[in-house]
N, C-alpha and C positions, 0 to 999 in steps of 0.2 A: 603450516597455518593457512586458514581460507582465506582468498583473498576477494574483497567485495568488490561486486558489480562494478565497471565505473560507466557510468551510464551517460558522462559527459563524452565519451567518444561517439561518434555516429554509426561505425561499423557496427561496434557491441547494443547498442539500441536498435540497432537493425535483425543482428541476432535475437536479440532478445523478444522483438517483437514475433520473431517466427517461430520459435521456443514458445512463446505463450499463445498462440493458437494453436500451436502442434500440442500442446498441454505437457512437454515436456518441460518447463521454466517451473521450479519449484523455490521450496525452505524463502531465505533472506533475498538471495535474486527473485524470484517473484513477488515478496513483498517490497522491494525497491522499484521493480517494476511497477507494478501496480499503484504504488504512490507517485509516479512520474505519470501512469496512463492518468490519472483521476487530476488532473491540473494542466497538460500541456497536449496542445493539440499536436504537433509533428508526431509524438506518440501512438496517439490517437489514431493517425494517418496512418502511419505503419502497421495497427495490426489490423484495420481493413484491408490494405493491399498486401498482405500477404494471406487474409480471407479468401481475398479472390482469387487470389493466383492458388491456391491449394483448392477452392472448390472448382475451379476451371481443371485442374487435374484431377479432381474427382467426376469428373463429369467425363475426360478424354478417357478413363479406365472403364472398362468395361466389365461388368457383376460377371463371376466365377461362381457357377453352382457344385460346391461340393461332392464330390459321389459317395452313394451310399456308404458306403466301407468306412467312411470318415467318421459318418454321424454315428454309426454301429460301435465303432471305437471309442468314441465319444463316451456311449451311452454307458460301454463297460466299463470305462475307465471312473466313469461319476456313479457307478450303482444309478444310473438315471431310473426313474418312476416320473410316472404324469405331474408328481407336488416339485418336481424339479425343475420339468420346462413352465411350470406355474407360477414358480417362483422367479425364473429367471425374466417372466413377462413382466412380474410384481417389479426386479429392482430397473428392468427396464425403463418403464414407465416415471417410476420415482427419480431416477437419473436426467428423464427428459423435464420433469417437474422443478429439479434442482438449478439445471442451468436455466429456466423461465424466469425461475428466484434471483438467479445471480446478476442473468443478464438486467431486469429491473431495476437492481440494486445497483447495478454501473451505470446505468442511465441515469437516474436520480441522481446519483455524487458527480457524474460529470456535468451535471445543469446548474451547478453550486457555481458561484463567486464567478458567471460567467461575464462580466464586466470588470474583474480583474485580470491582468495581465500579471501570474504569478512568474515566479524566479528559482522561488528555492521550497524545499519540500525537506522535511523532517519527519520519518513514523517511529515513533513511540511505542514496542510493542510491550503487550503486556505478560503476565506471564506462561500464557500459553502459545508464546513467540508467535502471535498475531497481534496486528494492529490496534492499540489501544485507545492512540489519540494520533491523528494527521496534522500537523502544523506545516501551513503554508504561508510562505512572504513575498509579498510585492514592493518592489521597489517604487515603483511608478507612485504606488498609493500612499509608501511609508507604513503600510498595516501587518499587521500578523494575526491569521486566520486558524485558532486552533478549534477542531473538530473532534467531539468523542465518536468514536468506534463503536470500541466494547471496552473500555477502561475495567482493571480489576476492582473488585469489590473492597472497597479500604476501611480501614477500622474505625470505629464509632467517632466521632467528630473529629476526623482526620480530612486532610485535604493536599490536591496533589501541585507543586509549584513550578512554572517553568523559569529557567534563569539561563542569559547568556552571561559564560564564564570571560571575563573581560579582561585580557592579559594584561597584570601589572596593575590591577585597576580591583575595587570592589564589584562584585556581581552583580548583575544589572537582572531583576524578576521582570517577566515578561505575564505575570498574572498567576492567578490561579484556573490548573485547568478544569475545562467544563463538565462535568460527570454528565451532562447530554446535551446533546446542540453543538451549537460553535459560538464561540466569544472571541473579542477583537481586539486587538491591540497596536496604539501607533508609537510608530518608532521616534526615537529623536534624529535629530540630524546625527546628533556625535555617536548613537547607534548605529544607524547606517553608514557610517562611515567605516567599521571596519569588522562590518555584520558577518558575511559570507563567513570568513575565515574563527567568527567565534564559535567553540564549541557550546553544548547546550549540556544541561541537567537537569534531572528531575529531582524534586527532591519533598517528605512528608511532612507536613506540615499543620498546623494547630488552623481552624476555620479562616482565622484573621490573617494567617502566613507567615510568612519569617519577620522577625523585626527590621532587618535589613539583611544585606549580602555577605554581612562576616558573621550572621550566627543565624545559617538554614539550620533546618531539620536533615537528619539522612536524608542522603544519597540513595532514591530507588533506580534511576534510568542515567545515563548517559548516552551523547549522541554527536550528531553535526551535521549540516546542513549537504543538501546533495540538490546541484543546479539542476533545472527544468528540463535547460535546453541550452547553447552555446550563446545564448543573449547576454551579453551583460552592459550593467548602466553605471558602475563604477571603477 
């Protein structure tokens, strides 16, 4: 069985942040990654210095030009024609367009809730096992920060619920989540109190939501909370 990221160790965060500039860091670890980089600056930190230290060895290497024999190989080996090297300009180009895309799009989500001091980070994916909805918690604020992605497309007046599974206890709904934007929720004390450790779920539900905690709608997501970074305030 896989076994997930733990990304509360420093070593494996370290790893992990040189895995995602080398673009090696893929599937569930990069998306655990990724919801750790978009909240928590030590992250953050790390896959700049290890930017640098890989483009400082990219700079002490020095460009190898091919000999011909190679590209002749090449040519045979792909039936190459001029719509070949034409084409390979085309996905070039589109590839440098994608990361321009990307890169904006990390800048923009890392400029979010930047006066919270978050803790813990939940991704929700959906079912194209990408990100559906980011939920983030501060302890500091008491708040819980959920953010739509790309949330699936749900069925005609259906709507999607989040709930900490409270041991022993009826389920505590944490809202309904936001099909765009981000919407906010504050904890109670006797929430926070034994927050970290509750699991979470998603579950479908009628506009208005569940009636209460003993009669959701299915079960679409299940989940749990994954720390920031080694802080903790309880």
């Amino acid at each position: 069985m896989y076994d997930k990221i733990d990304l509360t160790q420093a070593e494996i965060r370290d790893q992990a942040a040189a895995e995602y500039v080398l673009g090696t860091l893929d599937g569930d670890d990069k998306l655990a990654f990724e919801a750790l980089l978009s909240v928590s600056h030590d992250a953050q930190a790390l896959v700049e210095e290890w930017r640098e230290r890989l483009s400082v060895l990219q700079m002490e290497v020095a460009d190898v030009v091919p000999p011909r024999r190679v590209w002749a190989g090449i040519k045979k080996q792909t039936k190459s024609s001029s719509g070949f090297f034409e084409s390979l300009m085309f996905w070039r180009g589109l590839a440098v367009s994608m990361v321009f895309v990307m890169a904006m799009g990390l800048v923009m989500t890392l400029g979010r809730n930047e006066t919270e001091n978050m803790d813990y980070v939940y991704v929700a994916q959906n079912q194209a096992a990408n990100p559906g909805w980011i939920v983030n918690a501060s302890m500091d604020s008491g708040k819980v920060f959920m953010k739509a992605v790309q949330p699936d497309e749900l069925p005609e007046g259906k709507v999607c619920e989040l709930w900490l599974m409270v041991k022993d206890g009826e389920p505590v709904s944490l809202g309904i989540l936001p099909k765009y934007g981000t919407k906010e929720f504050v904890l109670s004390a006797s929430m926070m109190k034994h927050f970290a450790a509750t699991p979470l779920v998603i579950t479908l539900e009628d506009p208005s939501g569940a009636p209460d905690g003993w009669n959701m709608g299915p079960v679409v997501e299940k989940g749990g909370w994954t720390p920031v970074s080694n802080r903790r305030v309880f």
